[in-house]
N, C-alpha and C positions, 0 to 999 in steps of 0.2 A: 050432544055437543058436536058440531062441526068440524072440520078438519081446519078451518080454518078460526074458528073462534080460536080454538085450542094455538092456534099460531102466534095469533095476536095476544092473549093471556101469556104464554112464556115468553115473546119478543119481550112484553113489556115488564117479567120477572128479570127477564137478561138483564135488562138495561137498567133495571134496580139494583141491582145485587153484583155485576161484574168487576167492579170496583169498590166495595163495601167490603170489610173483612168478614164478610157471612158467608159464602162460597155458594157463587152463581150453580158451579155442576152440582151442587149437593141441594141448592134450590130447587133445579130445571127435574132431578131424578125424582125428588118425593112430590112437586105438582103432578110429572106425570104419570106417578102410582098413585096419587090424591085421585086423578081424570081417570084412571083405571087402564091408560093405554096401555099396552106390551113395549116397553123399555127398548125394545132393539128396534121397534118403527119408528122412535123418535129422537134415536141414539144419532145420527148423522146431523140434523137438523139440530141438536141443542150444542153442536161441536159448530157447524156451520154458519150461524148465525153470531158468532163471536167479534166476526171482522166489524160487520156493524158498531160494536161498542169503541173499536180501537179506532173506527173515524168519527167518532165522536170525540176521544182524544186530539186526533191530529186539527181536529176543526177550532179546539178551545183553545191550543196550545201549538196551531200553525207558529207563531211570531218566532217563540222558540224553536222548531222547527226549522224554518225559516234562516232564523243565526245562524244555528246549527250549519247547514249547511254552506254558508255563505265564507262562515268560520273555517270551513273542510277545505275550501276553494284557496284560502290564504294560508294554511296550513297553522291557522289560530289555536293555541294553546290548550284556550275551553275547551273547543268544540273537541277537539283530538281527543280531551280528556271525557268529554261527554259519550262518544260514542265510542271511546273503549271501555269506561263503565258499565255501559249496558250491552256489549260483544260477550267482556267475560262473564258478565251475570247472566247470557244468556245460553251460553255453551254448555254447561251443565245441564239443564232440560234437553236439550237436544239428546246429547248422549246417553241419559236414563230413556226419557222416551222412546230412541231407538231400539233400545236394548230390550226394554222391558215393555215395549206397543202392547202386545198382547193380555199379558198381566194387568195391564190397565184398563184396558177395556174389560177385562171380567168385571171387573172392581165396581166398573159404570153401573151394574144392575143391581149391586147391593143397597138397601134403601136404608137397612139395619146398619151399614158402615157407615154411611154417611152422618143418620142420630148420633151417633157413638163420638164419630168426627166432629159435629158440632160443638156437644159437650165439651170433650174435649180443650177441642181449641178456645173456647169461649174461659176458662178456666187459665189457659195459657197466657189469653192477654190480660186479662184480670191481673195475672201474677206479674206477668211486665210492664203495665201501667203503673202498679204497686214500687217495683223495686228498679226500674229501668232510670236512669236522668240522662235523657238527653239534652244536648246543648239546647236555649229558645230560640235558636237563629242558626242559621248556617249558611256554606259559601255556594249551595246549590248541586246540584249532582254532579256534575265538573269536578267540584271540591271534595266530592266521595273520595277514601284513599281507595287505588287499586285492592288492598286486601279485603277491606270490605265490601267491595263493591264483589270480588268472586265469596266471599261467606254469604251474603245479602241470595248469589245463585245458587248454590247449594240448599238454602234454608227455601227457596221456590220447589225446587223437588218434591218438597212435602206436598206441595198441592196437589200430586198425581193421584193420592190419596183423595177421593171422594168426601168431600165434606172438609176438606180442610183448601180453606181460603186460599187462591194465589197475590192476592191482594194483600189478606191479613197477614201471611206469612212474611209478605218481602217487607211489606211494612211495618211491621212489628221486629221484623228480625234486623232489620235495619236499626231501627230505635235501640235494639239491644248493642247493637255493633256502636253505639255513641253517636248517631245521624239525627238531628230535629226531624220532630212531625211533619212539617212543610215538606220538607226536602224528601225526606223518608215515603209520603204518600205521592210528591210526583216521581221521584226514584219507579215507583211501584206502578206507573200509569206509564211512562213511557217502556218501561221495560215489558208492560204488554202487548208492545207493536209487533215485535221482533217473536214473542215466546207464543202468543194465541195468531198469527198469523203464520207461523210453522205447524200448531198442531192443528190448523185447519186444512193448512195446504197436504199436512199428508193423509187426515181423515179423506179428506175429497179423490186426493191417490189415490185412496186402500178402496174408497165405497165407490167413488163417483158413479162407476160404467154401471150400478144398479139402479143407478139414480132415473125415475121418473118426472115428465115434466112438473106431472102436480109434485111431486118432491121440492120440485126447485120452484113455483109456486108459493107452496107455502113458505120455502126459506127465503124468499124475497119478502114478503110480507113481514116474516119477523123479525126481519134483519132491517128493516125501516124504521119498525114502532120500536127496537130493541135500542137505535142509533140516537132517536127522538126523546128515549126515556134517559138513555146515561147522558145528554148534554145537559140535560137539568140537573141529575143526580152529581155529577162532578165535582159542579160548582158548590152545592148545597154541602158535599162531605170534608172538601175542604174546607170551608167556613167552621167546619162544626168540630173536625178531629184539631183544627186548630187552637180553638175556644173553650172544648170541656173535654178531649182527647176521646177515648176507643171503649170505654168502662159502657157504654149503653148497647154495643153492639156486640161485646162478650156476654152479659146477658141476656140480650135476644138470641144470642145463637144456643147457650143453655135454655131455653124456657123454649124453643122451637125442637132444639134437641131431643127434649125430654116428653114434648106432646107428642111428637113422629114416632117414636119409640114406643109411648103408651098406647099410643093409634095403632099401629102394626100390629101390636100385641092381640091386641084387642078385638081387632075387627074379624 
């Protein structure tokens, strides 16, 4: 397989999976032990190609955007409250990430944590699907209170962990904190602008100067088909966590969990 097939096959897992609570990194590492690459050739490249999925958000969800800002200008209420929601949901990762960069990046090669992580977490929504009641409506991410909105960043930290969703977490941990589904999953899309656009900006710090053209080659290609896949993917998961909630995507991440696991074992 080509360097580039290989590009276009995980742009278009990115952009599956980066907003699904199934965990894009814990996807991106067992394809590419599935592909049999060495995990640290394509460790920059499945960090790098992130921004791609976050302009797929800003493209769906310009208008709010948009307010947003227009709201900042007048010194409007919402908007004030919108983008202090996602400041202190997002200051928490930062601060673990700094601290702990390194640590994380080991974590990146484990294929057997990330199994583990799936499980896991697939179990965890199950259980707050079960026992969680969120309101069926809400006032919007605006109307997140402040304290939930820094519990909502703290429960994102978990995703540093490999295999454990940043999506599924803020989303689900959101629901636990008393936030509707709606609200709860774009909660969880915009506050990826802010938290996957820092840990690319400093992957690209830490690597870049190793970085070859065909490096950035490939990561332009994936970062097309990965932008291409999550504007469809978006729209489709909201429709769906709306309708019959998150119970079909806890067990895909058990039933993927558990083949990756037997797989490793085995081969």
């Amino acid at each position: 397989m080509t360097d580039i097939i290989a590009a276009i096959l995980l742009g278009i897992l990115e952009g599956l999976t980066e907003f699904l609570p199934v965990s894009s990194t814990g996807h991106l590492i067992l394809a590419t032990e599935l592909l049999g690459f060495d995990q640290n050739d394509w460790e920059v490249f499945n960090i790098a190609i992130q921004p791609a999925a976050i302009l797929a958000i800003v493209v769906l969800y310009w208008r709010t955007f948009w307010d947003v800002a227009k709201g900042l200008l007048g010194f409007e209420r919402g908007a004030l409250a919108f983008v202090r929601n996602l400041l202190v949901a997002f200051f928490p990762a930062v601060i673990l990430g700094l601290a702990f960069g390194d640590v994380i990046e080991t974590m990146l090669g484990n294929a057997v944590l990330v199994c583990w992580s799936l499980i896991v977490g697939g179990v965890a929504i199950l259980a707050i699907e079960r026992w969680a009641n969120p309101p069926a409506t809400g006032a919007g991410v605006a109307g997140v209170p402040l304290r939930t909105s820094v519990l909502v960043g703290l429960v994102q930290c978990l995703a540093m962990i490999p295999g454990v969703s940043r999506s599924g977490a803020t989303i689900l941990g959101a629901m636990a904190f008393g936030v509707d589904r709606k609200t709860a999953a774009e909660f969880s899309f915009f506050l990826a602008v802010p938290t996957l656009s820092g840990a690319t900006v400093y992957q690209l710090a830490k690597h870049g100067a190793a970085m070859t053209p065909h490096d950035l080659e490939l990561i332009a290609i994936g970062s097309v088909v990965g932008f291409l896949t999550a504007l469809v993917v978006v729209k489709l998961f909201v429709a769906v966590v709306t309708r019959i909630g998150f119970a079909p995507f806890a067990w895909y991440r058990i039933v993927i969990g558990a083949a990756g696991l037997a797989w490793l074992t085995l081969r």
